[in-house]
N, C-alpha and C positions, 0 to 999 in steps of 0.2 A: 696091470699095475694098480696102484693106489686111485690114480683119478680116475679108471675105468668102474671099481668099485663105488666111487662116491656118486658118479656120472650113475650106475645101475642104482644105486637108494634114492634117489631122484635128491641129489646133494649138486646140480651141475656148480654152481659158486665154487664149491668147499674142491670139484674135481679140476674148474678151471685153475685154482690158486696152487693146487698140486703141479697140475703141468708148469704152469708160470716158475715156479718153484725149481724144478727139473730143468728150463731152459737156462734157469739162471745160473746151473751148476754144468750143463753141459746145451752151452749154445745153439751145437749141431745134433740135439738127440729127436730124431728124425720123427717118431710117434708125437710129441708135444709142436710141434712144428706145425705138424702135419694136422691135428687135433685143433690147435688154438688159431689154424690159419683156417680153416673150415666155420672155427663159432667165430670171427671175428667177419666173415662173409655171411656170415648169418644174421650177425648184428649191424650191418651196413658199415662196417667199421674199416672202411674202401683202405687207407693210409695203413691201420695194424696189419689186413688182409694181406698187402704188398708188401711188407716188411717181413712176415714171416714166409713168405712164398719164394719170395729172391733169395730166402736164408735155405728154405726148404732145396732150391734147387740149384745151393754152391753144394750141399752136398748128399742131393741125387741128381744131375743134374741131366739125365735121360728120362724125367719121369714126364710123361707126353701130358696126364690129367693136371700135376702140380703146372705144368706150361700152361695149359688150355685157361686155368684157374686166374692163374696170375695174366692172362691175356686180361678175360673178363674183368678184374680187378681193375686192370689197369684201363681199357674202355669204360668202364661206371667215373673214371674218374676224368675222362677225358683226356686221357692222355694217349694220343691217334697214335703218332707215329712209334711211342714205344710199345701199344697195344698189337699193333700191325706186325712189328719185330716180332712179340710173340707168337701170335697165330702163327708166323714164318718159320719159326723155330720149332713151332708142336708138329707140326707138317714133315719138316728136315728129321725131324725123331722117329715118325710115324703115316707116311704117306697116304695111311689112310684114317688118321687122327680128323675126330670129330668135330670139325670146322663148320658152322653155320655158313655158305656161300651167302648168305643175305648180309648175316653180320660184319664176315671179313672185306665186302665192298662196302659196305657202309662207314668201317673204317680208314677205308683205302679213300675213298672218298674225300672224310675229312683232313686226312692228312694233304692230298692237293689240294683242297680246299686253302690251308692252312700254309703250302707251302709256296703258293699263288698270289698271295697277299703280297 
Protein backbone atom coordinates (compact mmCIF):
# COMPACT_ATOMS: atom_id res chain seq x y z
CA UNK A 1 0.00 0.00 0.00
CA UNK A 2 0.65 3.77 0.28
CA UNK A 3 2.84 3.53 3.52
CA UNK A 4 4.77 0.65 2.24
CA UNK A 5 5.72 2.87 -0.64
CA UNK A 6 6.60 5.97 1.56
CA UNK A 7 8.31 3.52 4.30
CA UNK A 8 10.51 2.06 0.72
CA UNK A 9 11.70 6.13 -0.25
CA UNK A 10 12.86 6.27 3.29
CA UNK A 11 9.47 8.79 4.05
CA UNK A 12 8.97 6.35 7.43
CA UNK A 13 6.84 9.76 9.05
CA UNK A 14 4.87 10.46 5.90
CA UNK A 15 4.35 6.13 5.96
CA UNK A 16 3.63 6.17 9.72
CA UNK A 17 0.79 9.07 9.18
CA UNK A 18 -0.73 6.89 6.28
CA UNK A 19 -1.25 3.89 8.41
CA UNK A 20 -2.39 6.11 11.48
CA UNK A 21 -4.76 7.44 8.74
CA UNK A 22 -6.02 3.72 7.74
CA UNK A 23 -6.57 2.74 11.39
CA UNK A 24 -8.59 5.66 11.87
CA UNK A 25 -11.04 4.57 9.06
CA UNK A 26 -10.89 1.07 9.72
CA UNK A 27 -9.85 0.23 13.44
CA UNK A 28 -9.44 -3.54 12.79
CA UNK A 29 -7.34 -3.24 9.49
CA UNK A 30 -4.78 -5.69 10.58
CA UNK A 31 -1.43 -4.58 8.24
CA UNK A 32 -1.54 -1.03 10.17
CA UNK A 33 -1.91 -2.70 13.46
CA UNK A 34 0.44 -4.92 12.97
CA UNK A 35 3.00 -2.12 11.25
CA UNK A 36 2.47 0.75 13.93
CA UNK A 37 2.48 -1.91 16.94
CA UNK A 38 6.01 -3.05 15.81
CA UNK A 39 7.57 0.90 15.24
CA UNK A 40 5.70 1.98 18.44
CA UNK A 41 7.97 -1.12 20.15
CA UNK A 42 10.63 0.10 18.39
CA UNK A 43 10.27 3.53 19.72
CA UNK A 44 9.85 2.36 23.44
CA UNK A 45 6.48 3.54 23.23
CA UNK A 46 5.57 0.37 25.90
CA UNK A 47 1.42 2.11 26.37
CA UNK A 48 1.03 2.63 22.08
CA UNK A 49 2.81 -1.03 21.73
CA UNK A 50 -0.10 -2.51 24.08
CA UNK A 51 -2.75 -0.71 22.63
CA UNK A 52 -2.35 -1.68 19.38
CA UNK A 53 -1.45 -5.45 20.16
CA UNK A 54 -4.82 -6.04 22.35
CA UNK A 55 -6.36 -4.36 19.19
CA UNK A 56 -4.24 -6.53 16.96
CA UNK A 57 -5.37 -9.69 18.71
CA UNK A 58 -9.47 -8.99 19.18
CA UNK A 59 -8.97 -9.54 15.54
CA UNK A 60 -6.41 -12.24 15.02
CA UNK A 61 -6.68 -13.51 18.06
CA UNK A 62 -4.64 -16.95 17.37
CA UNK A 63 -1.61 -15.07 16.31
CA UNK A 64 1.22 -16.85 18.75
CA UNK A 65 4.16 -13.78 17.57
CA UNK A 66 1.20 -10.70 18.11
CA UNK A 67 0.85 -12.84 21.78
CA UNK A 68 4.47 -13.30 22.41
CA UNK A 69 4.88 -9.33 21.43
CA UNK A 70 2.34 -8.05 23.48
CA UNK A 71 3.67 -10.39 26.50
CA UNK A 72 6.99 -8.42 26.20
CA UNK A 73 5.23 -5.23 26.02
CA UNK A 74 3.55 -5.89 28.78
CA UNK A 75 6.83 -7.22 31.00
CA UNK A 76 8.78 -3.75 29.88
CA UNK A 77 6.14 -2.26 31.61
CA UNK A 78 5.86 -4.22 34.57
CA UNK A 79 2.89 -5.49 34.35
CA UNK A 80 3.69 -9.46 35.90
CA UNK A 81 0.70 -10.99 36.20
CA UNK A 82 -0.90 -9.72 32.85
CA UNK A 83 2.54 -10.48 31.14
CA UNK A 84 2.49 -14.03 32.54
CA UNK A 85 -1.37 -14.48 31.17
CA UNK A 86 0.27 -13.79 28.01
CA UNK A 87 3.18 -15.98 27.86
CA UNK A 88 0.24 -18.60 29.08
CA UNK A 89 -1.70 -17.93 26.24
CA UNK A 90 1.11 -17.88 23.27
CA UNK A 91 1.85 -21.42 24.75
CA UNK A 92 -2.23 -22.46 24.77
CA UNK A 93 -1.77 -21.27 20.88
CA UNK A 94 1.42 -22.86 20.19
CA UNK A 95 3.07 -25.47 22.47
CA UNK A 96 5.93 -25.03 21.13
CA UNK A 97 5.83 -21.03 20.89
CA UNK A 98 9.05 -19.36 21.64
CA UNK A 99 8.98 -18.65 25.28
CA UNK A 100 12.26 -17.64 27.04
CA UNK A 101 12.11 -20.22 30.23
CA UNK A 102 14.40 -17.54 32.07
CA UNK A 103 12.03 -14.75 31.12
CA UNK A 104 8.74 -16.56 31.83
CA UNK A 105 10.11 -17.52 35.63
CA UNK A 106 11.33 -14.27 36.03
CA UNK A 107 7.80 -13.13 35.65
CA UNK A 108 6.21 -15.78 37.55
CA UNK A 109 8.45 -14.77 40.07
CA UNK A 110 7.38 -11.27 40.22
CA UNK A 111 3.95 -11.85 40.31
CA UNK A 112 4.35 -14.03 43.78
CA UNK A 113 6.43 -11.60 44.54
CA UNK A 114 3.72 -9.13 44.17
CA UNK A 115 0.95 -11.41 45.22
CA UNK A 116 2.79 -12.11 48.67
CA UNK A 117 2.79 -8.68 49.90
Amino acid sequence: GLAERWARVGLPGRARRSLERALALDPGYEPALEQLGGAAIDAGDWARAEELHRALLRVRPRDVDAQLRLAAVLTRQAKWTEARDAFERARSLDAKAPVDPQVLAYVTARVASATSR
